[in-house]
Phi, psi and omega in degrees: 000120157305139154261103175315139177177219213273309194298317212271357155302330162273346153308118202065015165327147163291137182252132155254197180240189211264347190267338179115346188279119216288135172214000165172192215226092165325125177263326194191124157249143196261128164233186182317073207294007187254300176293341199039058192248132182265121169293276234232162158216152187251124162262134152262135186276141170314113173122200179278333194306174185289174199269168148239093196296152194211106159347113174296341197274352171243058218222151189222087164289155186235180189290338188220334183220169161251137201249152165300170132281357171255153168336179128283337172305326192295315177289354219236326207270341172253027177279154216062350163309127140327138163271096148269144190314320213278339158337293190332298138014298193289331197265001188085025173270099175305091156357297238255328188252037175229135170298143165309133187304270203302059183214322184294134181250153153288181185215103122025149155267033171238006184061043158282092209278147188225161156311158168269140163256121160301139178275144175254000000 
């Protein structure tokens, strides 16, 4: 049986930009794998490019969507970056309150939690 609740609603969420301009989709959220605390959300960007990872502490909900705090140029210039503590930094995120890329699990759209595989 599914339950409905806060992850699996936020999967396929709309992600907008600081301006309000539609720029991907939540794809996948990254958490804490020692706290299960959600770190991160993986965007896919509108068009073919590669995902962009986003801090959840600088993330802004809206009634319908979620928002960034940056351009979409900005998501397009870090897409394919590993979510490293030091990524944070571009979002106004302090390294020390982001878990280490091995500590993070994806979370599925069945809530199933699995590792992240890091690209090599």
């Amino acid at each position: 049986m599914v339950v409905a609740g806060v992850i699996p609603s936020l999967l396929g969420a709309p992600v907008v930009d600081a301006d309000g301009v539609a720029t991907g989709v939540v794809a996948d959220l990254l958490a804490d794998g020692r706290t299960g605390r959600p770190a991160w959300i993986v965007v896919a960007l509108h068009g073919d490019g590669p995902v962009a990872c986003v801090p959840v502490a600088a993330l802004r909900t809206r009634t319908r969507s979620i928002q960034v705090g940056c351009r979409a140029s900005a998501l397009a210039e870090i897409a394919g970056a590993p979510p490293e503590p030091l990524l944070g930094r571009r979002f106004g995120v302090g390294p020390w309150d982001l878990p280490p890329l091995e500590a993070l699990r994806g979370l599925d759209a069945g809530g199933a939690r699995r590792p992240l595989v890091a690209a090599a």
